[in-house]
C-alpha positions in Angstrom: -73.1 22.9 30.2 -72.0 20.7 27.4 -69.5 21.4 25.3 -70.1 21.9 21.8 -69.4 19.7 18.6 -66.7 22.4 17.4 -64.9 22.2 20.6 -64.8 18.7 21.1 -63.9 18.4 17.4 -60.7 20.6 18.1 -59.9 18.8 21.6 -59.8 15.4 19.1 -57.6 17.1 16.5 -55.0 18.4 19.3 -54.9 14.7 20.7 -54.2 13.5 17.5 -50.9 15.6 17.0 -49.9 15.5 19.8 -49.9 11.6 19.9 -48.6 12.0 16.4 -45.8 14.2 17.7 -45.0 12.0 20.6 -44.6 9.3 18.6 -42.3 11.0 15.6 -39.9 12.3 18.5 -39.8 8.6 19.9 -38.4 7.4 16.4 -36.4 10.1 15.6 -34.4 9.8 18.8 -34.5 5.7 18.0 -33.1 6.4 15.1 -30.5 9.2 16.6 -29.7 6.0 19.0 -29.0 4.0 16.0 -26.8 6.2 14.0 -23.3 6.6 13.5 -21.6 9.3 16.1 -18.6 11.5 15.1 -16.8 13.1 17.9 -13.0 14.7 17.7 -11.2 14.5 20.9 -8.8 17.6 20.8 -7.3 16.9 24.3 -6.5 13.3 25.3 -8.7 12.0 28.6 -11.6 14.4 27.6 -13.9 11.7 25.9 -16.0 11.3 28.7 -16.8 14.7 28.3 -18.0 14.7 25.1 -20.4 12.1 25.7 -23.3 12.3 27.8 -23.6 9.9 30.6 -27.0 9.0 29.2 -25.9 8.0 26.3 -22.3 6.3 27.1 -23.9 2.5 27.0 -26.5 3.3 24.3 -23.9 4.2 21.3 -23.7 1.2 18.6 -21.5 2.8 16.5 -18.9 5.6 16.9 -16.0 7.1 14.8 -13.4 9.4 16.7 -10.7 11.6 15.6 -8.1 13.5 18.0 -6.2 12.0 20.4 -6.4 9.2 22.9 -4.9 8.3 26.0 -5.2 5.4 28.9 -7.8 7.1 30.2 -10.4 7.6 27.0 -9.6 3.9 26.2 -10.5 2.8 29.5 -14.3 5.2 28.6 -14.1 2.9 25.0 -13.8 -0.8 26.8 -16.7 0.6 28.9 -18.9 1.5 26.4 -18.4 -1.3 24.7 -19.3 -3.7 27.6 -15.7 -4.1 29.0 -14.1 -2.2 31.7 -10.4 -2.0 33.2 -10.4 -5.3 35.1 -11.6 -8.8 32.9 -14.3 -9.0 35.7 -15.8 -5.7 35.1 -18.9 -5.8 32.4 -20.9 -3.2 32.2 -24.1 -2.4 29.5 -22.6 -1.1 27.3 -23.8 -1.5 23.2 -21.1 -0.3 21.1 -20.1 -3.0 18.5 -18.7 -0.6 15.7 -15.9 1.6 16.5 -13.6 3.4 13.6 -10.5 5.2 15.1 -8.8 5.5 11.9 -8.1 9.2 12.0 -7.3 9.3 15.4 -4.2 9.5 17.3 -3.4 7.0 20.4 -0.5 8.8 22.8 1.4 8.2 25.9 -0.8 9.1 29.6 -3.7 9.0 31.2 -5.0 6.2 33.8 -4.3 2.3 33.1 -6.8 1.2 30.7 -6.9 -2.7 31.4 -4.8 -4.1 34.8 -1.4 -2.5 34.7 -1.1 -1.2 31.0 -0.7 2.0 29.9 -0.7 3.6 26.4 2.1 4.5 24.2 2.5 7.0 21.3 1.1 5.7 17.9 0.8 1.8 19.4 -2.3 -0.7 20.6 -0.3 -1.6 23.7 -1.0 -4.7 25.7 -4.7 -6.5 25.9 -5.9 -2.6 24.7 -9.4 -4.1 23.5 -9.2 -7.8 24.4 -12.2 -9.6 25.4 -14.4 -6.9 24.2 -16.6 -9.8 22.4 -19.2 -7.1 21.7 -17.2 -5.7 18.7 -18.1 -6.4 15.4 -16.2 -4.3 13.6 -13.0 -2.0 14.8 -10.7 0.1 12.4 -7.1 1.5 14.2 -5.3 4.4 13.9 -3.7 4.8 10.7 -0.8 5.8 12.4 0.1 2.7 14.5 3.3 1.1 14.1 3.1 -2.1 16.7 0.2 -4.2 17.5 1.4 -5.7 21.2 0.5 -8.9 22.9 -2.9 -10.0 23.4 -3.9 -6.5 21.9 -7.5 -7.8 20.2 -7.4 -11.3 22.0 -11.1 -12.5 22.6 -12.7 -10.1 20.2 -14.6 -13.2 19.1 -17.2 -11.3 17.0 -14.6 -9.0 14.7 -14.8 -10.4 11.0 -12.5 -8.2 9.5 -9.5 -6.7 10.3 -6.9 -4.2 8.3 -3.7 -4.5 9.7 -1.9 -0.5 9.3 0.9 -0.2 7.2 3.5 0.8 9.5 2.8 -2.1 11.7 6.5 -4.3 11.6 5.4 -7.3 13.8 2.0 -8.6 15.5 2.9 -9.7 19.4 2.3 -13.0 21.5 -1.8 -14.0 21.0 -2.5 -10.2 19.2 -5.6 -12.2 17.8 -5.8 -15.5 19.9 -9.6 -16.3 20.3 -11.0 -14.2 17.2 -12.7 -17.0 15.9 -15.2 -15.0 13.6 -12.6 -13.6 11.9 -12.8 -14.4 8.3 -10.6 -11.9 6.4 -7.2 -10.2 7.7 -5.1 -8.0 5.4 -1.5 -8.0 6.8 1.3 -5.0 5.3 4.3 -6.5 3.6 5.9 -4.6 6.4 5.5 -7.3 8.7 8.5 -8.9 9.9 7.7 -11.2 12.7 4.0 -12.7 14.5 4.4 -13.9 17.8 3.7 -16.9 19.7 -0.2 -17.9 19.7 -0.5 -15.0 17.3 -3.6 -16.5 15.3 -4.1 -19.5 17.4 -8.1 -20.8 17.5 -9.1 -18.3 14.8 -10.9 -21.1 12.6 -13.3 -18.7 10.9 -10.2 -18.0 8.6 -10.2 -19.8 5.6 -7.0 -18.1 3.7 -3.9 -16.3 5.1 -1.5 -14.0 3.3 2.0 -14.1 4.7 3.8 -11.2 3.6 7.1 -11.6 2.3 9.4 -9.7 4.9 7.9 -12.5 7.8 11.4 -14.1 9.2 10.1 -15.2 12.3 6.6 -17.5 13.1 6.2 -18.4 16.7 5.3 -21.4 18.2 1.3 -21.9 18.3 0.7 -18.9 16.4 -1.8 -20.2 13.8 -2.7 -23.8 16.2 -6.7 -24.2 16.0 -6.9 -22.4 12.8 -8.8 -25.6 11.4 -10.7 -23.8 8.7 -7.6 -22.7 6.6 -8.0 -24.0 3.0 -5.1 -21.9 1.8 -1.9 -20.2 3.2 0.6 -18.1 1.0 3.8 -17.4 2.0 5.8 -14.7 -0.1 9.0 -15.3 1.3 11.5 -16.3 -1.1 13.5 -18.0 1.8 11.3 -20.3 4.7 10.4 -18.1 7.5 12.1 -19.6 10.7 9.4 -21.2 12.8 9.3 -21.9 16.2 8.5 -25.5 17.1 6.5 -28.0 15.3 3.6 -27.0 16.7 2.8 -23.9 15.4 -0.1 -25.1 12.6 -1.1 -27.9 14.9 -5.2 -28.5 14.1 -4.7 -27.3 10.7 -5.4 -30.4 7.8 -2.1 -30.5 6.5 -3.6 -32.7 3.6 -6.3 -30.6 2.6 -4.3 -27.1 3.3 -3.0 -26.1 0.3 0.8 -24.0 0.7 1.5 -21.5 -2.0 5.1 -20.5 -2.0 7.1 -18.9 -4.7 8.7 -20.6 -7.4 11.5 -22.3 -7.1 11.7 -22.7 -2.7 9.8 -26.5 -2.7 13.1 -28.1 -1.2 13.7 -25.2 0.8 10.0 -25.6 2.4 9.6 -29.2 2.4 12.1 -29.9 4.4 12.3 -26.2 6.7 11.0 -26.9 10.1 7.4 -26.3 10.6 6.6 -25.9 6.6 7.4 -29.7 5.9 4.1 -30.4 8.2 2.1 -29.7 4.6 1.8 -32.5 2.2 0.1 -30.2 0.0 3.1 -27.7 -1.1 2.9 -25.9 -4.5 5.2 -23.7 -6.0 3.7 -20.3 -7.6 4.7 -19.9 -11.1 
């Protein structure tokens, strides 16, 4: 027996939703893929409960609030194609991450080597060489940014140093060479050895005026800086004469404040410009 016109009309029809069904569902979860995730972590080490597994190395970009130990930053560098060991890579697709309202504490396991997390600071190599990141905002409430903390984050292009940070450690930012904008706190009193060094996507560089200390290296390689202010009313003590090597010290333009030219010109380090000009 055939079937009727009617019915075959109505087998057509349900085909046609549900393909049209199939095929909404497969873009909106796309689209779910592609969107931003919130997620507050109440008890430090329980991110990788929050998340499900299927979705850990899908994420692109994530914003967290609560509190974060060793062990949820060691879930982070994994989901962002990093892992606790500089061998270890994994699949992971996050490349935004926003942790401004969240809180990093003392505990958990070691998130990279041997390092371990401390209250309210980004602690040794916390998200070095995860070249994946294009964009990362710390907690609010950090006061030290420690040695080779973001080293290697090649693809970061901005970066907001927190207010209560008083000093950026030994190659914080060696390697960022994307990096094309950096606001720095007039907090800041010292940046370490190989601080800046290679990051030649920076054209300009604010130093605040509480900076007493440069170390050596710390902004060698930086060969795209057109311009460098330095709001110190007295030279900032540099360490060797090395420490804007690769720089043009022709074309570089130094902006100091009115009145220091002698101080600068002949300071250690500073008199390596030829281009010195005093604000007025």
């Amino acid at each position: 027996m055939k079937p009727s016109s009617t019915f075959r009309q109505l087998l057509v029809i349900t085909i046609s939703l549900l393909i049209t069904i199939c095929l909404f569902l497969s873009f909106k979860f796309r689209a779910l893929d592609d969107s931003q995730v919130f997620i507050h972590v109440e008890k430090a080490g329980t991110l990788s409960t929050l998340i499900k597994s299927k979705n850990k190395y899908s994420i692109t970009d994530l914003t967290l609030s609560g509190n974060l130990n060793g062990t949820d930053i060691t879930f982070i560098r994994e989901m962002t194609g990093g892992g606790s060991l500089k061998s270890i890579k994994t699949e992971g697709m996050l490349t935004k991450l926003d942790l401004a309202n969240a809180n990093i504490v003392e505990g958990g396991d070691k998130y990279f080597n041997d390092f371990l997390t401390k209250d309210s600071s980004i602690t040794d190599y916390m998200f070095a060489e995860l070249f994946k990141l294009t964009k990362l905002v710390i907690p609010n409430n950090i006061n030290s940014i420690c040695n080779g903390a973001f080293s290697g984050c090649f693809n970061l292009t901005t970066f907001i140093v927190p207010n209560n940070v008083t000093a950026i450690g030994d190659f914080a930012f060696a390697g960022c060479f994307g990096l094309k904008s950096i606001s720095i706190p007039n907090g800041i009193t010292s940046i370490g050895n190989y601080g800046f060094t290679g990051c030649y996507g920076l054209t300009s560089f604010i130093i605040p005026s509480n900076v007493s200390f440069i170390g050596e290296y710390a902004f060698t390689g930086c060969s795209g800086l057109q311009k460098i202010y330095c709001n110190s009313s007295v030279s900032p003590k540099v360490s060797g004469t090395d420490t804007f090597k690769g720089i043009d010290a022709s074309m570089c333009r130094l902006y100091i404040p009115n009145g220091t030219y002698d101080d600068y010109s002949n300071a250690e380090g500073w008199n390596y410009f030829s281009n010195i000009i005093e604000e007025k």
